[in-house]
N, C-alpha and C positions, 0 to 999 in steps of 0.2 A: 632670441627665441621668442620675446615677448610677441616684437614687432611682426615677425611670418605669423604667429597664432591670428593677431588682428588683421593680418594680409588676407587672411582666409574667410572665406563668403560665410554667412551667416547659419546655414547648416552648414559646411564642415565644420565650422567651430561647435554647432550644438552637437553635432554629431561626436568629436572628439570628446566634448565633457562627459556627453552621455557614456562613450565605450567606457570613458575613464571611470565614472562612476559603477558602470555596471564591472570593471573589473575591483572596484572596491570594495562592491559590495559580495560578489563573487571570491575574492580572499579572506573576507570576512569569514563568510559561510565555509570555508575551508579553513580557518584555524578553529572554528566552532566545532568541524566536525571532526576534526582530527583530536581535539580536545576531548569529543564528546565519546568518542572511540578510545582513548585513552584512558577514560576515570579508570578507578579502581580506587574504589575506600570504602574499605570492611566497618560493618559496625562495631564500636567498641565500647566496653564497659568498664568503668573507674571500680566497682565489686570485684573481687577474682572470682567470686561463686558464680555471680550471673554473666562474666568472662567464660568461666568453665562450661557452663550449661548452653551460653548461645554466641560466643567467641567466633571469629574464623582463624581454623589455622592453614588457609592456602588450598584448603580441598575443591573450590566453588571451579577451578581449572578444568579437569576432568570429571570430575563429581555433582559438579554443578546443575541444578534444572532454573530455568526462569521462571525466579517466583510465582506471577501471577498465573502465569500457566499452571504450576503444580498447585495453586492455591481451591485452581477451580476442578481439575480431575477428577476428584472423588465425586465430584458433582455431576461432572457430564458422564462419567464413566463408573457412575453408580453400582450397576449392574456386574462389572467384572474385580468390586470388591469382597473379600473372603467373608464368609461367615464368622460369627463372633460379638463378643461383648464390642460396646465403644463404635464414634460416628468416624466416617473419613480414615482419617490416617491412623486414628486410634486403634481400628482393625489390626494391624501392624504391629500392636503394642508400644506404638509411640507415645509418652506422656506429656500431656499438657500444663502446665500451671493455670492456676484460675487467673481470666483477663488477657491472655498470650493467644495470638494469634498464629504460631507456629510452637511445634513441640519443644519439647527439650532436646538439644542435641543438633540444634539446626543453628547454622550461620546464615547471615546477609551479606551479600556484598555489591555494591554496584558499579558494574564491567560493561559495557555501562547500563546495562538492564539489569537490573535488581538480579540478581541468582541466590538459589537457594542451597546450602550442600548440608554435610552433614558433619559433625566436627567430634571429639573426644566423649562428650558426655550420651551421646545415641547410641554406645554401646558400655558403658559405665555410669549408668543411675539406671537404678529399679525400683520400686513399690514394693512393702507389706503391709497387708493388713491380716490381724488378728482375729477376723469371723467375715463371713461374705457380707453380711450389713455393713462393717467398720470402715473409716475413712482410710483410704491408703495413705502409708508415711514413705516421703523419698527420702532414698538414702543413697548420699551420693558417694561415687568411685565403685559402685558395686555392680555385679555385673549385671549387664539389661536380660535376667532370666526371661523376660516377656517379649523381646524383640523379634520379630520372624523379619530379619531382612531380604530370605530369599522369597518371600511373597511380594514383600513391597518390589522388588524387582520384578517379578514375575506380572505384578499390575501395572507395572509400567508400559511392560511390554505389551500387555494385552490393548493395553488403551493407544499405544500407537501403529498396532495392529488395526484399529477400529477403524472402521471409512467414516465415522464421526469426528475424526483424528483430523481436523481442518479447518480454516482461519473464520468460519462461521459462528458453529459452536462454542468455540473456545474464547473467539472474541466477545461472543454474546453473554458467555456467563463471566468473564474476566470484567466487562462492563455493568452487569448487578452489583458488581462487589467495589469497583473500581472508576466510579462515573467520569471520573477525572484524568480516564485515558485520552490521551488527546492524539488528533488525529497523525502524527506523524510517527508515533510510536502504533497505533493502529495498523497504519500499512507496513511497518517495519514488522511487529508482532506476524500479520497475517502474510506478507509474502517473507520475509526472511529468516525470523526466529520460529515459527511453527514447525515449517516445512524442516529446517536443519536440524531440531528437538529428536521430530519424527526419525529421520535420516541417522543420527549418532543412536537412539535406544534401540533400530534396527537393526543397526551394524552391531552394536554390545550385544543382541541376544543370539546374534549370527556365531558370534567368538565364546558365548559362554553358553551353547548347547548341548557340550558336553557334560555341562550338568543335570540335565534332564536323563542323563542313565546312572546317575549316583542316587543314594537312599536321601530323601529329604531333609534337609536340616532342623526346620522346625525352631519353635522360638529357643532364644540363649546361645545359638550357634552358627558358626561360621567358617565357611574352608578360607582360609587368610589367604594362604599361598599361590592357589590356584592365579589369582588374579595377577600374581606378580609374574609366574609361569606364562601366563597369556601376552602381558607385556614384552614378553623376552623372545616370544615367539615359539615357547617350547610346543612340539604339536602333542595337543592336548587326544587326541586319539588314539593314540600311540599310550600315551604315558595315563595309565586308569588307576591311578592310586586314590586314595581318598582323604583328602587333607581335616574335612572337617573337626569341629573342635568348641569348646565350651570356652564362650565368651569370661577372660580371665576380672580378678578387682582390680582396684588401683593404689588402693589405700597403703600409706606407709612403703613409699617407695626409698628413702633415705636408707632403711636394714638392709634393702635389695640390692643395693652398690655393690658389684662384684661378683652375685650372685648369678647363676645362668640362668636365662629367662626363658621366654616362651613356653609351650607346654614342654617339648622336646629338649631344651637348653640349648638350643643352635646359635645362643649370645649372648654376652655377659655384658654388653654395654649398655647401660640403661639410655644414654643418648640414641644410640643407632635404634633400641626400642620405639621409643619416641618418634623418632622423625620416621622409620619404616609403619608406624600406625598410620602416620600423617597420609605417607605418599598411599597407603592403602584404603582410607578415606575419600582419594581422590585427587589429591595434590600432584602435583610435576615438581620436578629437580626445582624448577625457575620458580613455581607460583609456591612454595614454601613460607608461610611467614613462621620464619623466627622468633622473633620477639613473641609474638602468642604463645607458639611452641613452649619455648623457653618458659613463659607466663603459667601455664598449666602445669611444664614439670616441675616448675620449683614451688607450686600448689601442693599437688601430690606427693610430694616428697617429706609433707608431715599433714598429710591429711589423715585420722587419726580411725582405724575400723571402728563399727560400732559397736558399742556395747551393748550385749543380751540382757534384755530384762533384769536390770539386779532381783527384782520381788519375785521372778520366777528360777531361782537358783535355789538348790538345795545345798547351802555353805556346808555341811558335816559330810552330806555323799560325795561334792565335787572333793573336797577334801579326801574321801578316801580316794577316788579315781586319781591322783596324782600320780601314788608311785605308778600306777599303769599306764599312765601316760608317759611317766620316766621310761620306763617297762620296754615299750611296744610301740612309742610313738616319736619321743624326742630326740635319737640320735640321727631322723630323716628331716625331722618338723618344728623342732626348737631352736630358737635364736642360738647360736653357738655350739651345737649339735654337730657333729662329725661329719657329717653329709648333705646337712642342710645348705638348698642352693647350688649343689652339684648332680650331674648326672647317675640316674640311678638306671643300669641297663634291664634290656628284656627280658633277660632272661632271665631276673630278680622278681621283678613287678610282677611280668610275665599277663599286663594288660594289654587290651587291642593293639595290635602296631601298625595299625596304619597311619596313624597322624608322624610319626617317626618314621614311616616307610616311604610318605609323600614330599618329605623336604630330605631329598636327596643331594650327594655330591657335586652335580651339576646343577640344581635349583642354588645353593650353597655359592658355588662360582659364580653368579652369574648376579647375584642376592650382593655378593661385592665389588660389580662393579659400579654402583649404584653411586652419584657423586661423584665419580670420575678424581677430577684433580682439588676438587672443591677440599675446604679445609673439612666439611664431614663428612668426605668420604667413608664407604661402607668396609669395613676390613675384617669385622670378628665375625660375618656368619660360617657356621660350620656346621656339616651333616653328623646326627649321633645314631644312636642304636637303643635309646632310650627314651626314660623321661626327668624332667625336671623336679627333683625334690624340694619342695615350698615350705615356706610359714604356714602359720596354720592361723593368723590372727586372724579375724572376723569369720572364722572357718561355717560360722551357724547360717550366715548369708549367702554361702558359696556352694548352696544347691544347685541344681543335680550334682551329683561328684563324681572323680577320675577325669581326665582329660576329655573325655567325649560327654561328658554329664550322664553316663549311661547306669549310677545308682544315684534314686530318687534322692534319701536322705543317709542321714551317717549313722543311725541304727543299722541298718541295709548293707552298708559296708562292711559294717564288724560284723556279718554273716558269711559265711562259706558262699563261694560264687555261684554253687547251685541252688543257693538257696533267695537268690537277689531276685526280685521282681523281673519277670520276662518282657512283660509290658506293662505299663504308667504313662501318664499323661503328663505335659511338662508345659509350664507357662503361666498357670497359676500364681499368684501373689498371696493367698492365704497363706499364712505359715503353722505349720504341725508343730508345735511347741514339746510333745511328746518323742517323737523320734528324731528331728533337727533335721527339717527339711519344708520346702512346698510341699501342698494337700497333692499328690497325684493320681487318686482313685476317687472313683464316687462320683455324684451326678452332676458336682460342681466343677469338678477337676474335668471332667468331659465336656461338659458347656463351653468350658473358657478354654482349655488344651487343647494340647497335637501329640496325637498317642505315638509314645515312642516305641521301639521293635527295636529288644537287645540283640534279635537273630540277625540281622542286617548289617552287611560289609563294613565296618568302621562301625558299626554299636554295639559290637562287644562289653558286657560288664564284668569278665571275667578276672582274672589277679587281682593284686595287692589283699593277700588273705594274710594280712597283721591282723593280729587280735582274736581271730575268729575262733580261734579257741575258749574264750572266756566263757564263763557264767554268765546268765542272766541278770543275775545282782551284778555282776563287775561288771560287764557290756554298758548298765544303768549306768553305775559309777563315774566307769571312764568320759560315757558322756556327759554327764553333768559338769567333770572336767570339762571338758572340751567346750563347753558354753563361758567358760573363763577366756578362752584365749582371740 
């Protein structure tokens, strides 16, 4: 072999080394890009807090945006952000930590361009603060009462609705931020990643239009199911129910073992919980991680509600409210309570039924076949006729109340339904220390809110009239209890 190579005139020989090298250099670049196409490595944290708040658990799959893209939107697409306190994404009610360059509740991963999604803590951590001047305090596994996710969707759409929506603009403000774009992610960003951004947010708002004839969600809520319904193909024109629903806590999930969850109690397995948030985040069967997963529920499994002001307890009243709370409250609400964590039907509660009207028999079927043969597969959902009777621990956090948040605070509740606020404003983080709940009326609650409308398909605040009988002094009472638990 040696011998025919030197048999050969002096270009075929150069000629041969050359191809050979250009074929060397050519598999090079082909196991680099194949490599480069393959990453996938989540950022991780050695804290489980700062795991919890900016972890990925698998959602960056379908839920995913490219980082630097979404980093600059508020910027180029100024203009089609809401009104409201707070810059960029804060509009949204996304919260920032001081020095963090992404909110709480957002992951990184890089597939292999940086993606951004949104993980466990973007709808479980919220802010209060004590007077409009005070610093906000987070508090985490609570529910994000401040979040409007259907805006932030609704800006997504609008900005790749925009004919500014193109590899110009976007590379231009991605480069103030990011000088150390280099050029071969440049032209990948500008002909292949923008263009298919554009293309996926217009097909999602093509499939989820049928939310623009449902009553607005507004910040603390969200229709879960719908999106799973889309998934599955269910035709959403046909089927007008209204899933919406009050972003639930998380706190002290170890009681809740066995317990039926969801607002509706369509499942008692806290794992299928779990991984059915995940896949609703944005995850696939495949892009699931576990191990995070995993990481977070056995967080929240003794992460502990917070405690109400002890210096703002009246020890001798909460004391009287007890028996009334034994009374009126603990055979649905108390740890070891007869009903606690079981289905309580409609015709008890006798609240709104549409979030129980919306996860039907056939959402239900279709909700288990989720995981196939996998070892977690989905098998406990089930359609009710009800709702889910809860604990009641960190109950003073867990403003607006009833499943749809349609009473502002828990004075409110223990009123006769026609006596509950018709309209209030919800999203507020001040807290009313007086009747246990967010400020929803007045000039502040209006500046920073999204006025809700109990008259509205699915905002019903009518049932669960426990109590409503009581005095003025016992009503007091019971709630001063009720700041114990």
């Amino acid at each position: 072999m040696i011998e025919w190579f030197h048999g050969l005139g002096r270009g075929a020989r150069t000629g041969i080394v050359a191809g050979g090298a250009l074929l060397l250099v050519v598999a090079a670049f082909g196991i680099w890009l194949f490599a480069f196409f393959q990453h996938d490595d989540p950022e991780e944290y050695a804290d489980d807090v700062q795991h919890f708040l900016y972890g990925s658990i698998g959602s960056e799959a379908a839920g995913g945006i490219p980082y630097w893209i979404w980093r600059v939107l508020p910027t180029v697409f100024a203009d089609h952000l809401p009104e409201g306190p707070g810059e960029g994404y804060e509009r949204f009610g996304l919260i920032y930590e001081e020095g963090k360059d992404r909110p709480i509740g957002t992951s990184l991963r890089d597939r292999p361009f940086p993606m951004i999604a949104f993980n466990c803590a973007a709808c479980h951590v919220g802010t209060v603060r004590d007077s409009e001047g005070a610093t906000p305090r987070l508090v985490l596994g609570m529910p994000a009462q401040q979040l409007d996710f259907l805006a932030y969707q609704r800006f997504l759409i609008a900005a790749a609705e925009d004919e500014d929506f193109g590899g110009e603009h976007i590379i231009d403000a991605i480069k103030d931020i990011n000088p150390d774009l280099g050029l071969f992610e440049e032209m990948a960003y500008r002909f292949i990643v923008i263009p298919r951004m554009k293309d996926e947010i217009l097909g999602r708002a093509e499939e989820f239009d049928f939310l623009n004839d449902r009553p607005e969600w507004g910040p603390g809520r969200v229709d879960t199911f719908s999106p799973y319904k889309v998934h599955f193909g269910v035709d959403m024109l046909a089927d007008d129910t209204i899933g919406t629903a009050d972003l639930p806590s998380l706190w002290n999930q170890a009681v809740r073992d066995g317990m039926y969850l969801h607002w509706d109690a369509n499942n008692n397995s806290l794992s299928e919980r779990n991984i059915s948030a995940a896949l609703g985040a944005g995850a696939t069967e495949d892009s699931l991680d576990f191990p995070s997963i995993e990481r977070v529920a056995t967080w929240i499994r003794s992460l502990p509600a917070p405690e109400f002001p002890p210096d703002r307890i009246d020890a001798e009243l909460a004391e009287a409210g007890r028996a009334l709370y034994t009374q009126h409250c603990a055979a649905c609400h108390a740890l070891g309570g007869e009903r606690v964590g079981q289905l309580e039907p409609i015709e008890n509660v006798r609240t709104d039924p549409e979030r129980t009207d919306a996860f039907n028999d056939q959402i239900a079927e279709l909700m288990n076949t989720y995981g196939g043969d996998r070892d977690w597969g989905f098998e406990n959902f089930r359609a009710t006729d009800g709702y889910a009777n809860s604990p009641l621990d960190g109950i003073w956090l867990r403003a607006p109340y009833l499943h749809n948040g349609s009473v502002p605070t828990l004075y409110d509740l223990l009123l006769p339904a026609d006596e509950r606020p018709t309209q209030f404003y919800r999203g507020s983080d001040i807290y009313d220390y007086q009747d246990l709940g967010f400020v929803s009326s007045g000039a502040q609650a209006e500046a920073d809110g999204f006025l809700y409308d109990t008259t509205l398909r699915g905002n019903g605040n009518g049932g669960h009239e426990y109590g409503t009988s009581l005095t003025e002094q016992e009503r007091r009472a019971l709630l001063e209890y009720l700041k114990t638990q």
